[in-house]
PDB file of N, CA, C and O in Angstrom:
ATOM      1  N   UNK A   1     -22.768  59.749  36.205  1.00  0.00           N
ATOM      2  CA  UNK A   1     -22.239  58.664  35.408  1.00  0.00           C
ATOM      3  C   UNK A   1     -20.748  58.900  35.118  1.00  0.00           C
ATOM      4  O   UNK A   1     -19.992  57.939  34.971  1.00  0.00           O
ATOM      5  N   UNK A   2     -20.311  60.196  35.031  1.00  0.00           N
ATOM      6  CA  UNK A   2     -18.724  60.232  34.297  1.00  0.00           C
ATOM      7  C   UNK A   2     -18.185  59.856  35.702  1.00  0.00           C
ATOM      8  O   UNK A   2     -17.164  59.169  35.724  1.00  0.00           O
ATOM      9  N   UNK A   3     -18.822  60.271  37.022  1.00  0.00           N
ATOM     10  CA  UNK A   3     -17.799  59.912  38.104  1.00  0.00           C
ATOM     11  C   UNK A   3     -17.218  58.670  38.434  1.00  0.00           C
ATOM     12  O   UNK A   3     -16.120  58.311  38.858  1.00  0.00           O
ATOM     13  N   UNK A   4     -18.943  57.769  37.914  1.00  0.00           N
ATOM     14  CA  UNK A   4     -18.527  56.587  38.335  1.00  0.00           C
ATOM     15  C   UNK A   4     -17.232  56.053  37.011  1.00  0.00           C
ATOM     16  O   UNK A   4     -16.021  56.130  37.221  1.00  0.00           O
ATOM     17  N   UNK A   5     -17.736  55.627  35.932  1.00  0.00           N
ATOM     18  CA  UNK A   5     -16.706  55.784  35.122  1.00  0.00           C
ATOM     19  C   UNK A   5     -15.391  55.901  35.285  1.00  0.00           C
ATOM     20  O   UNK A   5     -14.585  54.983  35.138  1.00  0.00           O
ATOM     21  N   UNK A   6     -15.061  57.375  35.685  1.00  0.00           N
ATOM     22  CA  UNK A   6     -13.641  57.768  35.859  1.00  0.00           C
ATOM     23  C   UNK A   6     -13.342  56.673  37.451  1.00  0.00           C
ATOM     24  O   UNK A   6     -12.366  55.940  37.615  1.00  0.00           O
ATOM     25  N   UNK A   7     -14.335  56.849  38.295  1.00  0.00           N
ATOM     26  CA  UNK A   7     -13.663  55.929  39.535  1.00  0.00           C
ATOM     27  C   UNK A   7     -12.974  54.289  38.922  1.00  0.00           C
ATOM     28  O   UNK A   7     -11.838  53.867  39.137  1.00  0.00           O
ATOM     29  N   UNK A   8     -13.940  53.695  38.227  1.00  0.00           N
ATOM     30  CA  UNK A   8     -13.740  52.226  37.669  1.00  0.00           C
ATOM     31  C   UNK A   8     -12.472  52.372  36.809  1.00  0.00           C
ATOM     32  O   UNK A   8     -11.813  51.333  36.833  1.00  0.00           O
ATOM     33  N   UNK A   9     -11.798  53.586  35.873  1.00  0.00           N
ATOM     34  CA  UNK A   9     -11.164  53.239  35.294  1.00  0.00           C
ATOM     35  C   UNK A   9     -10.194  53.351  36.025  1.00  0.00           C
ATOM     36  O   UNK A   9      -9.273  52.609  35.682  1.00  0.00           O
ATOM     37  N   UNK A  10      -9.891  54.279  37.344  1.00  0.00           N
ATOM     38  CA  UNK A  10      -8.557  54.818  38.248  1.00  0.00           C
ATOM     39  C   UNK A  10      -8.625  53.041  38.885  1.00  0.00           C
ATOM     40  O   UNK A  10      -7.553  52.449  39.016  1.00  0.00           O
ATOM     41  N   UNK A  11      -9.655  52.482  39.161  1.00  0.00           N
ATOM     42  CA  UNK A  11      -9.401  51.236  40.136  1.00  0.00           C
ATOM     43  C   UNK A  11      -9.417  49.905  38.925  1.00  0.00           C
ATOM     44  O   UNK A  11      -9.599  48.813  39.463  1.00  0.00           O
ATOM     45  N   UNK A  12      -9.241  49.844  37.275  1.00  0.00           N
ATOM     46  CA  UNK A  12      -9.018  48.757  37.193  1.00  0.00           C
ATOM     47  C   UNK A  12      -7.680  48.432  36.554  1.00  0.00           C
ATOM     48  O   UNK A  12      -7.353  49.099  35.572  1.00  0.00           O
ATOM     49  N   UNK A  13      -6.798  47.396  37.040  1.00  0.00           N
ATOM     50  CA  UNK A  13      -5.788  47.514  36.349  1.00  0.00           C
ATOM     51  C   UNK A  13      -5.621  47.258  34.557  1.00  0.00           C
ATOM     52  O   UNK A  13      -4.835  47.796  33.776  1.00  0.00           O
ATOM     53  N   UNK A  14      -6.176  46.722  34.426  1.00  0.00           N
ATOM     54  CA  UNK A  14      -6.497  46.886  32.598  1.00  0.00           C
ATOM     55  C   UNK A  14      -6.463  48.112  32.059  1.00  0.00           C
ATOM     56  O   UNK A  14      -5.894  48.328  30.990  1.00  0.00           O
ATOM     57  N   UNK A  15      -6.985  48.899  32.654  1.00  0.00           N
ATOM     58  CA  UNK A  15      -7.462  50.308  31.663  1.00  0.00           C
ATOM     59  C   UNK A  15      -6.158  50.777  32.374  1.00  0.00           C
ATOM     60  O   UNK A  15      -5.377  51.385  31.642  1.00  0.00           O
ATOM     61  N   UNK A  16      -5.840  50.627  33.475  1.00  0.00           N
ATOM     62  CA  UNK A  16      -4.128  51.274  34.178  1.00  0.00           C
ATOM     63  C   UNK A  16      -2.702  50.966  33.128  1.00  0.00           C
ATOM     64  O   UNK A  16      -1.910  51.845  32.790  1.00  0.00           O
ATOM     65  N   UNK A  17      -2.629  49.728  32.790  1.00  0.00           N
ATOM     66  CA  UNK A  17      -1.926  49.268  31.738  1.00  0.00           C
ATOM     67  C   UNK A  17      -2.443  49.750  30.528  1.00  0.00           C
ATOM     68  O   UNK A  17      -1.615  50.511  30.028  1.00  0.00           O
ATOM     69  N   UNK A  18      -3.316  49.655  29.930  1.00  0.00           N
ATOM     70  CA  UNK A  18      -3.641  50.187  28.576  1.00  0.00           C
ATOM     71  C   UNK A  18      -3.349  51.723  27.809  1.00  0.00           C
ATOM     72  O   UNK A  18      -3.447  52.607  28.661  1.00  0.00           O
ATOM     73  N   UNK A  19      -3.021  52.272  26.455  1.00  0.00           N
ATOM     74  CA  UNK A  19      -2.470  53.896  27.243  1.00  0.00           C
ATOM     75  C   UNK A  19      -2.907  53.605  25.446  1.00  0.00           C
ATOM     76  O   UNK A  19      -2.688  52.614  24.751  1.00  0.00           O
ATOM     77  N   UNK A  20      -3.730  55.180  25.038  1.00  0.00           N
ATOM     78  CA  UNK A  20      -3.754  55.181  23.732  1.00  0.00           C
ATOM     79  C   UNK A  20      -2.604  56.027  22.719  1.00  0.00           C
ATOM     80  O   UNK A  20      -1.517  56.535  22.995  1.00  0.00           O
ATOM     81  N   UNK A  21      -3.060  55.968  21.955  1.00  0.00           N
ATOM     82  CA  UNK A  21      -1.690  56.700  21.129  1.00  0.00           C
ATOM     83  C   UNK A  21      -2.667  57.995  20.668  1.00  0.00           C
ATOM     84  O   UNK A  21      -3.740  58.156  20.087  1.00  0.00           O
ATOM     85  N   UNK A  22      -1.755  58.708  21.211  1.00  0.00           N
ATOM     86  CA  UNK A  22      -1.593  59.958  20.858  1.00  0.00           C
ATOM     87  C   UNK A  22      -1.455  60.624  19.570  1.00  0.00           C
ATOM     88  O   UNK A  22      -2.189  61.595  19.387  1.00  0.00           O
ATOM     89  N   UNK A  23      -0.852  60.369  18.874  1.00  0.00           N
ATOM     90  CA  UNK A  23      -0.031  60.828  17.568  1.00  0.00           C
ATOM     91  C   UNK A  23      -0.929  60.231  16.300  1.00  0.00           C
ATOM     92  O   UNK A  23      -1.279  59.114  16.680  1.00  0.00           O
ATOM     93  N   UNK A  24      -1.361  60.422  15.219  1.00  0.00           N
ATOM     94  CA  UNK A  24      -2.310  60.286  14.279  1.00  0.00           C
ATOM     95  C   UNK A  24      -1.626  59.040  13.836  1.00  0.00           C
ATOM     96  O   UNK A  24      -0.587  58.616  14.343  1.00  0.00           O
ATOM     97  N   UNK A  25      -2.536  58.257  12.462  1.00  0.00           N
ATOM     98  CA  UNK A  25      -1.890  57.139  12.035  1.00  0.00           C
ATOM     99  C   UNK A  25      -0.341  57.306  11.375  1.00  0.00           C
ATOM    100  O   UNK A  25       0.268  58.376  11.385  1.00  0.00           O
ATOM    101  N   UNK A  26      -0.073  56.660  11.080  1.00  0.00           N
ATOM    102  CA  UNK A  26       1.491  57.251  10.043  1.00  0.00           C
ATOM    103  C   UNK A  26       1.239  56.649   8.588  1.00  0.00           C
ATOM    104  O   UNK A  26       2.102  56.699   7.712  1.00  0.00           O
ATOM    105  N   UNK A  27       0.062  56.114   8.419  1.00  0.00           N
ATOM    106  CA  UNK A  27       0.120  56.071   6.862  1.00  0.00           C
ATOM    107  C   UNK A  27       0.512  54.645   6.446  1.00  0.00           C
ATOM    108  O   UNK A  27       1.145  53.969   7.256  1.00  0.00           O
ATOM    109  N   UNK A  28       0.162  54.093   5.151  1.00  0.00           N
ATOM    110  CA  UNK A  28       0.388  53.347   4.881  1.00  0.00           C
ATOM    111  C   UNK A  28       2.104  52.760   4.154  1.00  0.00           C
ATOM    112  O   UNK A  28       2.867  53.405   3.434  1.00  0.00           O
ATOM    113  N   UNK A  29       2.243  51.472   4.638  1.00  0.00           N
ATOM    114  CA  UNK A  29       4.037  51.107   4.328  1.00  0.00           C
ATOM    115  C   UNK A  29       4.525  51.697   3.238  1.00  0.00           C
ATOM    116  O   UNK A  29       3.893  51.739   2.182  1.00  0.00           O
ATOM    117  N   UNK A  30       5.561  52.147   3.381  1.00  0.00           N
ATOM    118  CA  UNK A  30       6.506  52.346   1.708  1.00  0.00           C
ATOM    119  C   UNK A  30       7.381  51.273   1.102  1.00  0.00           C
ATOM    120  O   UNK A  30       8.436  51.129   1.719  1.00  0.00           O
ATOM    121  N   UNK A  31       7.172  50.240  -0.265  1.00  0.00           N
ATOM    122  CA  UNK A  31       8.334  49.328   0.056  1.00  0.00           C
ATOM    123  C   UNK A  31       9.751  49.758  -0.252  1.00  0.00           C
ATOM    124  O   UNK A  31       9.903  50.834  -0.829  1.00  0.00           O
ATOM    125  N   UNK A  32      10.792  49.037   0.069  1.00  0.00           N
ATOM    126  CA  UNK A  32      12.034  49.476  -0.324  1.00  0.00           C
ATOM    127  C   UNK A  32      12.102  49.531  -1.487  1.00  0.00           C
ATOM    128  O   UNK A  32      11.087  49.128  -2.056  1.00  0.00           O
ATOM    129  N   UNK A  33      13.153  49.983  -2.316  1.00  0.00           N
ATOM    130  CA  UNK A  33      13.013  50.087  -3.327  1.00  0.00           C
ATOM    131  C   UNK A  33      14.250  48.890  -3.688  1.00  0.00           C
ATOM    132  O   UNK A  33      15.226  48.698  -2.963  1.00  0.00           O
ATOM    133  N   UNK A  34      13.873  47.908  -5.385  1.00  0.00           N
ATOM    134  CA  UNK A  34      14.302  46.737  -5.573  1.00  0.00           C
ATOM    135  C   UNK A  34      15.732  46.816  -5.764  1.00  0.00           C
ATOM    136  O   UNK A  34      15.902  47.541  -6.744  1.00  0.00           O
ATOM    137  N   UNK A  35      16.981  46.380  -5.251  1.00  0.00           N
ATOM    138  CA  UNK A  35      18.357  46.507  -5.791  1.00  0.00           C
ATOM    139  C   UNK A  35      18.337  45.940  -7.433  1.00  0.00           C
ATOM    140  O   UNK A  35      17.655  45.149  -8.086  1.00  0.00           O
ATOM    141  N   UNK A  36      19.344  46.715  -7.641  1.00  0.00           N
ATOM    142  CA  UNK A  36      19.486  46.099  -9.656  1.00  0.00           C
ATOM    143  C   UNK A  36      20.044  45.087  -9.953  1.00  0.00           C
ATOM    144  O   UNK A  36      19.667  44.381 -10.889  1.00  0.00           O
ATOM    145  N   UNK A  37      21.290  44.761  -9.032  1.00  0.00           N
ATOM    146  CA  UNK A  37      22.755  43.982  -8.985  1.00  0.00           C
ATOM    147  C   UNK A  37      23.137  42.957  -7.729  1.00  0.00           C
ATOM    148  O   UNK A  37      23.478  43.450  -6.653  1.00  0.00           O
ATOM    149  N   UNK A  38      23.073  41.614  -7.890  1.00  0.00           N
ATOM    150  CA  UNK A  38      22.989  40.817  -6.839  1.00  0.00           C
ATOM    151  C   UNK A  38      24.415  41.554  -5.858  1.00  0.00           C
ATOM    152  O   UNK A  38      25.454  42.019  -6.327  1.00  0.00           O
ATOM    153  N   UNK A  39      24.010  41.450  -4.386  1.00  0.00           N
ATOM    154  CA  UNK A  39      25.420  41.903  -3.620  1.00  0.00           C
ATOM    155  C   UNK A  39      24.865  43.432  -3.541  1.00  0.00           C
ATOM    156  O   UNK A  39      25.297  44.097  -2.600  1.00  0.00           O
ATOM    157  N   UNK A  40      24.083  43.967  -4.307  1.00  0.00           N
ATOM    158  CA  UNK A  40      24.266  45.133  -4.152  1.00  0.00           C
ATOM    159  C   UNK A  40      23.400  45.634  -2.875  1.00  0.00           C
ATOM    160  O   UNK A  40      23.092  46.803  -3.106  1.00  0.00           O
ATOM    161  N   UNK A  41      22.922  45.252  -1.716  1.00  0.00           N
ATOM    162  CA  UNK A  41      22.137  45.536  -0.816  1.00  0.00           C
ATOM    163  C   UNK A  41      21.931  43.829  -0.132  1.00  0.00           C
ATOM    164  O   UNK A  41      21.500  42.794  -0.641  1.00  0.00           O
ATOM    165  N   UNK A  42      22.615  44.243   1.614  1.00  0.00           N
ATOM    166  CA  UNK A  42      22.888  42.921   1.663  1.00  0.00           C
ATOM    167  C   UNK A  42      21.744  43.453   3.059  1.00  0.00           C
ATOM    168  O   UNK A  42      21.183  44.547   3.125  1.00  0.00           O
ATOM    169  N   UNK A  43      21.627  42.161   4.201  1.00  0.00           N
ATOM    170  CA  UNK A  43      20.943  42.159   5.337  1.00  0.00           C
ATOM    171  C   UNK A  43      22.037  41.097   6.066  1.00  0.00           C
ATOM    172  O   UNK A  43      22.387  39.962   5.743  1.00  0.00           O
ATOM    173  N   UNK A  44      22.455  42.054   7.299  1.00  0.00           N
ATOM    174  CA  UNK A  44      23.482  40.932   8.248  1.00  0.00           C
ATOM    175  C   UNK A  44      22.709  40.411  10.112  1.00  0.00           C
ATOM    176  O   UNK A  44      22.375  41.422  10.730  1.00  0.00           O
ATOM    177  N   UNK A  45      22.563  39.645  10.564  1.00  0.00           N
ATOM    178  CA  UNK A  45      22.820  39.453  11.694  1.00  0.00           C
ATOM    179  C   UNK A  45      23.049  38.286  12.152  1.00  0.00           C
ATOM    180  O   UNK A  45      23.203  37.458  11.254  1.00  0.00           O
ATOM    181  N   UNK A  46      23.144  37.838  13.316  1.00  0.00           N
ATOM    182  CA  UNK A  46      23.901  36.716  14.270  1.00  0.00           C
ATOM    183  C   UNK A  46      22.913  36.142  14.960  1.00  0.00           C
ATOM    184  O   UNK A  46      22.157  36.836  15.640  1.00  0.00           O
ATOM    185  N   UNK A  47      22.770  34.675  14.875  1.00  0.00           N
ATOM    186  CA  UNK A  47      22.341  33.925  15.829  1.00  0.00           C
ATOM    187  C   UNK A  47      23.633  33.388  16.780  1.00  0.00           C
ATOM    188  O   UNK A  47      24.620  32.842  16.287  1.00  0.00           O
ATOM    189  N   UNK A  48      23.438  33.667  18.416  1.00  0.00           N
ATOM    190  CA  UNK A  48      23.993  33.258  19.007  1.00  0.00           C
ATOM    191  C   UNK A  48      23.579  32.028  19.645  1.00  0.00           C
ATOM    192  O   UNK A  48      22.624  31.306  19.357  1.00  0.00           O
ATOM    193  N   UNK A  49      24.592  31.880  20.710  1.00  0.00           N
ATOM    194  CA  UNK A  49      24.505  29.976  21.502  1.00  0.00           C
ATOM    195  C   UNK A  49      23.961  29.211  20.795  1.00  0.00           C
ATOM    196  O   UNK A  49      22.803  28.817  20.938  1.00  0.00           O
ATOM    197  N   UNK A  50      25.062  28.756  19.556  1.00  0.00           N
ATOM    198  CA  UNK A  50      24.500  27.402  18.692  1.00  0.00           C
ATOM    199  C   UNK A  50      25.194  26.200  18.448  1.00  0.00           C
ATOM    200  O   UNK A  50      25.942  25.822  17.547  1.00  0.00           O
ATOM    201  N   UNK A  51      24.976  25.951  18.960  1.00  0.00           N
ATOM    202  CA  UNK A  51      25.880  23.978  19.039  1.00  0.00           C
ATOM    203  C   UNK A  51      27.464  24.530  19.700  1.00  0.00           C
ATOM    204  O   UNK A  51      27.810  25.222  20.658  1.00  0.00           O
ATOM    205  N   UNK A  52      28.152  23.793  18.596  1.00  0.00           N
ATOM    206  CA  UNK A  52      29.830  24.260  19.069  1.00  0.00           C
ATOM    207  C   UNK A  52      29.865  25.325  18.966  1.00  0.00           C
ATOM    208  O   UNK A  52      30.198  25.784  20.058  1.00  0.00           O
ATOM    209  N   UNK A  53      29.627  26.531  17.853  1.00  0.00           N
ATOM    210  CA  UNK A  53      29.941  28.020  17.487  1.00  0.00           C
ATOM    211  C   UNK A  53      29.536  28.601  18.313  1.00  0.00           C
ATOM    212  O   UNK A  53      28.467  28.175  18.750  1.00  0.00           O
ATOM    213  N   UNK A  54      30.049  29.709  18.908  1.00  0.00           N
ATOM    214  CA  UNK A  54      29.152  30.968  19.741  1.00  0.00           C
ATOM    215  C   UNK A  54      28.129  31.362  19.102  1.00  0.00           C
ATOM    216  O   UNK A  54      26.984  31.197  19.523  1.00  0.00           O
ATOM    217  N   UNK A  55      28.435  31.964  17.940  1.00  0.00           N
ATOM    218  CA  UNK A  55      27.092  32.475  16.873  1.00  0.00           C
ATOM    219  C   UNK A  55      27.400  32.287  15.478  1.00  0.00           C
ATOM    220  O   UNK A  55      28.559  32.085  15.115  1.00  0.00           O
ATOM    221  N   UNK A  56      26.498  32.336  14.730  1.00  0.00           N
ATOM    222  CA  UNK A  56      26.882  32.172  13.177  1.00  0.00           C
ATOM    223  C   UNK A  56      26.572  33.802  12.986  1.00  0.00           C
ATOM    224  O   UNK A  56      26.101  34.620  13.777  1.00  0.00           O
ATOM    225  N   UNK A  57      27.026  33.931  11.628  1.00  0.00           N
ATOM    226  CA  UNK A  57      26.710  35.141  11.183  1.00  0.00           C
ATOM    227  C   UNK A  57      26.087  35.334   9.861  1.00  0.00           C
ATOM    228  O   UNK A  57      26.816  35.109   8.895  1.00  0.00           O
ATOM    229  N   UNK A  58      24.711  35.760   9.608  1.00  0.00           N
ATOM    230  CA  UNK A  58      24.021  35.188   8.638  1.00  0.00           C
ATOM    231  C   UNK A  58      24.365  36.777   7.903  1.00  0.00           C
ATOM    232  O   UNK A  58      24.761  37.740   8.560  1.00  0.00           O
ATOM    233  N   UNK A  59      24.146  36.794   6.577  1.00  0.00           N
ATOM    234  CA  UNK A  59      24.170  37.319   5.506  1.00  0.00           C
ATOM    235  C   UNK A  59      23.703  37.257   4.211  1.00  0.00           C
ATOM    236  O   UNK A  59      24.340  36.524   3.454  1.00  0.00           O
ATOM    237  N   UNK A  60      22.580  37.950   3.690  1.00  0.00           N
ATOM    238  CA  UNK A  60      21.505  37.592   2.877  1.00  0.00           C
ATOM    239  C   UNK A  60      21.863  38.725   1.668  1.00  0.00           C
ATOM    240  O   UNK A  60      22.105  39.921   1.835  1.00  0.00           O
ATOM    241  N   UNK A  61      21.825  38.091   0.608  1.00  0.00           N
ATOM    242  CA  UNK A  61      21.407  39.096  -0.498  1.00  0.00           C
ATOM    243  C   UNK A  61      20.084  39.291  -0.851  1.00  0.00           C
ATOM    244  O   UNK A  61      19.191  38.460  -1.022  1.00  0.00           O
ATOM    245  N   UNK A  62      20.073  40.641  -0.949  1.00  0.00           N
ATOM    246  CA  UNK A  62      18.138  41.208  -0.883  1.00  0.00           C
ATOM    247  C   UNK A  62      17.702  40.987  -1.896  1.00  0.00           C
ATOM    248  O   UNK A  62      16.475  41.032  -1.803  1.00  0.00           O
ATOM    249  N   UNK A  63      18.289  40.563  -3.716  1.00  0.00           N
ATOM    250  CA  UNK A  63      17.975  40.437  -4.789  1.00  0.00           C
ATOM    251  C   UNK A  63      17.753  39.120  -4.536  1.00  0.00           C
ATOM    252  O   UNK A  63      16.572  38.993  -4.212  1.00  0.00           O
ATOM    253  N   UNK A  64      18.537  37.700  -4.526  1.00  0.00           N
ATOM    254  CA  UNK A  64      18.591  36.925  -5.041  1.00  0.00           C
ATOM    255  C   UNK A  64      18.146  35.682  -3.750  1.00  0.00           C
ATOM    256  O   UNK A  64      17.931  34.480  -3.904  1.00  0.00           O
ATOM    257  N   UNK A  65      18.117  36.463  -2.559  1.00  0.00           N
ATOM    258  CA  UNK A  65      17.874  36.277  -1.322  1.00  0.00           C
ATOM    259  C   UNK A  65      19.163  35.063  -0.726  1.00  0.00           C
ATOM    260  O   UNK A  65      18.879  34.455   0.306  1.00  0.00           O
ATOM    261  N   UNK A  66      20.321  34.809  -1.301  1.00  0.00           N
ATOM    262  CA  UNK A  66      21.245  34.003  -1.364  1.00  0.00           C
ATOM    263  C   UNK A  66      22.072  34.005   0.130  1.00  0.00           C
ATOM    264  O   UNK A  66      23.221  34.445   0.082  1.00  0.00           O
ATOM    265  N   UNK A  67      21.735  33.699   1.004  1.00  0.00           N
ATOM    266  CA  UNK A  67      22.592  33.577   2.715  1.00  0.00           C
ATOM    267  C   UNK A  67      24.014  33.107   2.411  1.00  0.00           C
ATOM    268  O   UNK A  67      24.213  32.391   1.430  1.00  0.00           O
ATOM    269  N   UNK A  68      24.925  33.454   3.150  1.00  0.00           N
ATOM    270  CA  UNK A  68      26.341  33.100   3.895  1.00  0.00           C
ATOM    271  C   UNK A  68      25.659  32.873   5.278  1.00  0.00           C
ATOM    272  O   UNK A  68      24.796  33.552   5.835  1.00  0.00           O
ATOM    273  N   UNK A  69      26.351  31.605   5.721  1.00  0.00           N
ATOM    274  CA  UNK A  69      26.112  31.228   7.350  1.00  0.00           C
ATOM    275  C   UNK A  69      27.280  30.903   7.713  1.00  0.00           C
ATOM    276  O   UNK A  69      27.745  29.768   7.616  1.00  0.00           O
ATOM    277  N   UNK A  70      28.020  32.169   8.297  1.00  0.00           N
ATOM    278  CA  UNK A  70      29.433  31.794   8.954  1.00  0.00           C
ATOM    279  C   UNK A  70      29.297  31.921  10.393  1.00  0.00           C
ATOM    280  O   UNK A  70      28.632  32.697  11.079  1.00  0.00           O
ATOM    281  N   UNK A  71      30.355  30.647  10.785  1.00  0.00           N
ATOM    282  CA  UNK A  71      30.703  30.600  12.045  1.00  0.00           C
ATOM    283  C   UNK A  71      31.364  31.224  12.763  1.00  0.00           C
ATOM    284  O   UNK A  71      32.386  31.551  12.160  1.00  0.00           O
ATOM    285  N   UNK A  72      31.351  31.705  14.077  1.00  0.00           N
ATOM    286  CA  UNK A  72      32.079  32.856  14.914  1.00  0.00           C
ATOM    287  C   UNK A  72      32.121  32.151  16.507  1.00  0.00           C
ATOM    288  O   UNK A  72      31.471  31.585  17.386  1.00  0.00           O
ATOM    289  N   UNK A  73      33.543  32.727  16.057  1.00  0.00           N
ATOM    290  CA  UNK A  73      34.108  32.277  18.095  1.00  0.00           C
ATOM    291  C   UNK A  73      33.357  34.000  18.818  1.00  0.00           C
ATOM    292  O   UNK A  73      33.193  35.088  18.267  1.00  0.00           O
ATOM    293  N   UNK A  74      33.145  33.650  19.857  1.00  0.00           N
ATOM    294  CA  UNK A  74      33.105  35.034  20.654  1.00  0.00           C
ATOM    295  C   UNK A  74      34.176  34.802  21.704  1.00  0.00           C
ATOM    296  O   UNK A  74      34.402  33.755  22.311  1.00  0.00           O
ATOM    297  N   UNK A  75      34.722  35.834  21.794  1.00  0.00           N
ATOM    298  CA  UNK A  75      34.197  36.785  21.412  1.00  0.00           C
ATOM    299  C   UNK A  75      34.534  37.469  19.773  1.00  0.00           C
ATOM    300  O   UNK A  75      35.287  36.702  19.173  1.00  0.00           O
ATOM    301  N   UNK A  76      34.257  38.381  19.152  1.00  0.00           N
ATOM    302  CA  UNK A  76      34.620  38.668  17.893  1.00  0.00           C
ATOM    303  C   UNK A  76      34.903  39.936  17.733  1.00  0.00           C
ATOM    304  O   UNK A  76      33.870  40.581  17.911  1.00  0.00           O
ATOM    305  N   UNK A  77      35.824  40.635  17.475  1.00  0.00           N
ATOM    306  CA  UNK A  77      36.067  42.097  17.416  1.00  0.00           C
ATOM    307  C   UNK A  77      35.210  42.730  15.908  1.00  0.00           C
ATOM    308  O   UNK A  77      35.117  41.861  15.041  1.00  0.00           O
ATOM    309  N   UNK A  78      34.743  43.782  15.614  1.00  0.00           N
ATOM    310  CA  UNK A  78      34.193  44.355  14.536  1.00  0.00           C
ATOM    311  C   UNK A  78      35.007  44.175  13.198  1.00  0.00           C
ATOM    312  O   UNK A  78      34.664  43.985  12.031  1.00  0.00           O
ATOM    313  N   UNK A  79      36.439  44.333  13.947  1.00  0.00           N
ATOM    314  CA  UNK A  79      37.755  43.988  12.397  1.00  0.00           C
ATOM    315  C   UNK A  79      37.663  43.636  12.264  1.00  0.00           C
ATOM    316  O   UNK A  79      37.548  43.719  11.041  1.00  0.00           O
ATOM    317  N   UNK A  80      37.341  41.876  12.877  1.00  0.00           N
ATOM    318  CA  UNK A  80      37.543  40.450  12.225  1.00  0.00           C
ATOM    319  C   UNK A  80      36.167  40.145  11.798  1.00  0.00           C
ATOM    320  O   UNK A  80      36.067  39.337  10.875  1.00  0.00           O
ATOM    321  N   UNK A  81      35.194  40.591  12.246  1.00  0.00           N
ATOM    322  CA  UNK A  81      33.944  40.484  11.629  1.00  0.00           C
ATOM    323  C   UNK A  81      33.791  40.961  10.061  1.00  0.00           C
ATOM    324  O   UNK A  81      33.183  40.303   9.216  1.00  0.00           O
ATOM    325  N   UNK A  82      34.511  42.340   9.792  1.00  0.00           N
ATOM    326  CA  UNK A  82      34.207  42.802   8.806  1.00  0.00           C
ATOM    327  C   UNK A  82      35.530  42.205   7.791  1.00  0.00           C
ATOM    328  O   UNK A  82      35.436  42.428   6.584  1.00  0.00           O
ATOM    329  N   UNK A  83      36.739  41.454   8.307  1.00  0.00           N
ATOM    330  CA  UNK A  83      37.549  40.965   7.610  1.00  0.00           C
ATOM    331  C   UNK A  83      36.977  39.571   6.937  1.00  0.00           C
ATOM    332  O   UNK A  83      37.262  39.369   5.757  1.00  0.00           O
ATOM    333  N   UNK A  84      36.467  38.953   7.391  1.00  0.00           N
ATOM    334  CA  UNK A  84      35.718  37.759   7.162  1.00  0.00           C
ATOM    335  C   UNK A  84      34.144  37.831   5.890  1.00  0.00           C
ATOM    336  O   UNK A  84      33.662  37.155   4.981  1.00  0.00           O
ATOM    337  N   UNK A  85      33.887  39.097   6.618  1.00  0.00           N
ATOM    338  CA  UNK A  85      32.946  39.264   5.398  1.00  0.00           C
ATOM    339  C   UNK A  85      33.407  39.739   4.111  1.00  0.00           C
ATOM    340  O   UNK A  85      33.001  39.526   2.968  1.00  0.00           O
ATOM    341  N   UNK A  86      34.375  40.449   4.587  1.00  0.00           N
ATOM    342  CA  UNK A  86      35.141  40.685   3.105  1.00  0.00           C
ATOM    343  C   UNK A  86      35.275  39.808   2.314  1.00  0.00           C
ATOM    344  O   UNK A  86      34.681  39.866   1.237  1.00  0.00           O
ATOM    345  N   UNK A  87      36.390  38.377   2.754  1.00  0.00           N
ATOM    346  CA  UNK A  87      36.795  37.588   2.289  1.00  0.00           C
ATOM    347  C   UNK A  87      36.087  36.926   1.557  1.00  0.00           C
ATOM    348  O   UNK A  87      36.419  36.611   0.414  1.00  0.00           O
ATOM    349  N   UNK A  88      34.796  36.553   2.205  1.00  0.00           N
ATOM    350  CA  UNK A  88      34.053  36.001   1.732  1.00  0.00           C
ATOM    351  C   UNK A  88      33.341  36.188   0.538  1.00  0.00           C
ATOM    352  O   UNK A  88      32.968  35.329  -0.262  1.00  0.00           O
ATOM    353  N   UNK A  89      33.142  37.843   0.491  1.00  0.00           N
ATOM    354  CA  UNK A  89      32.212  38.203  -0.539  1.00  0.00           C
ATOM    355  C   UNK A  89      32.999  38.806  -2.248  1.00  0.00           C
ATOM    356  O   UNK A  89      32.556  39.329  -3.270  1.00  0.00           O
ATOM    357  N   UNK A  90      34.417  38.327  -1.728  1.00  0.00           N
ATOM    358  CA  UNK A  90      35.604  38.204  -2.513  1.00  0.00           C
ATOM    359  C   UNK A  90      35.779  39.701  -3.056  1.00  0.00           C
ATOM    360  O   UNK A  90      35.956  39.776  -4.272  1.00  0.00           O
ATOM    361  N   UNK A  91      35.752  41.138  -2.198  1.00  0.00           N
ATOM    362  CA  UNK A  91      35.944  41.924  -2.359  1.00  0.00           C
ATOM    363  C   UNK A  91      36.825  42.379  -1.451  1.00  0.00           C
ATOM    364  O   UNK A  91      36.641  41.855  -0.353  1.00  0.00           O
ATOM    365  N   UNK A  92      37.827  43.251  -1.487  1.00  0.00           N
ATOM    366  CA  UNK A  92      39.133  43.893  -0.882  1.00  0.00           C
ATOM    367  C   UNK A  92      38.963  45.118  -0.774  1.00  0.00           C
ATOM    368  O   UNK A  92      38.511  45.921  -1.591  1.00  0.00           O
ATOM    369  N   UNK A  93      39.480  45.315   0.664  1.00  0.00           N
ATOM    370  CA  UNK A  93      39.738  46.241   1.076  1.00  0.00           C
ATOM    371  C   UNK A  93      40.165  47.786   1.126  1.00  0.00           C
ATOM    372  O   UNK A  93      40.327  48.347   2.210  1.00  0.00           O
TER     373      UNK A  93
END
C-alpha cells in the first residue's frame, strides 16, 4: 500500500504543487499598539495609472483614519515626494 501511494503522489500534479509547511504555527496576531496624537503614526502608498495623474499618493492617519489624496506626475523623485508631504502636513524641515 505505501508503494502504491507514494507512486500516485510522484504522478499527480496536485500533490506536486501542494508543499506543507514545515515550521510550527506562529501564534496568534499581536495588535499594534493605538497612537495617542492624531499625525502621530501615518500609513503611505500610491495608486498608479489614474485618469490624468500618473499616481495619487494616499496618506492615512492611523488615529483618526483622515487620508490626503495627492496627485503625482511620474516620474517623482523621493525629494519631491517627501517635500510635498511635508508641505502638506504643515511641518518643516
Amino acid at each position: 500500500m505505501k508503494r502504491c501511494v507514494t507512486e500516485y503522489v510522484a504522478t499527480c500534479p496536485v500533490c506536486q504543487q501542494s508543499k506543507y509547511v514545515a515550521s510550527s504555527p506562529q501564534g496568534l496576531l499581536q495588535p499594534l499598539p493605538i497612537p495617542k496624537v492624531v499625525w502621530e503614526e501615518v500609513s503611505m502608498d500610491f495608486i498608479v495609472k489614474f485618469n490624468d495623474f500618473d499616481a495619487i499618493m494616499v496618506v492615512v492617519d492611523r488615529l483618526s483614519k483622515y487620508g490626503y489624496f495627492i496627485p503625482l506626475k511620474h516620474p517623482s523623485s523621493t525629494r519631491l515626494v517627501a517635500e510635498i508631504f511635508m508641505k502638506g502636513s504643515g511641518k518643516t524641515a
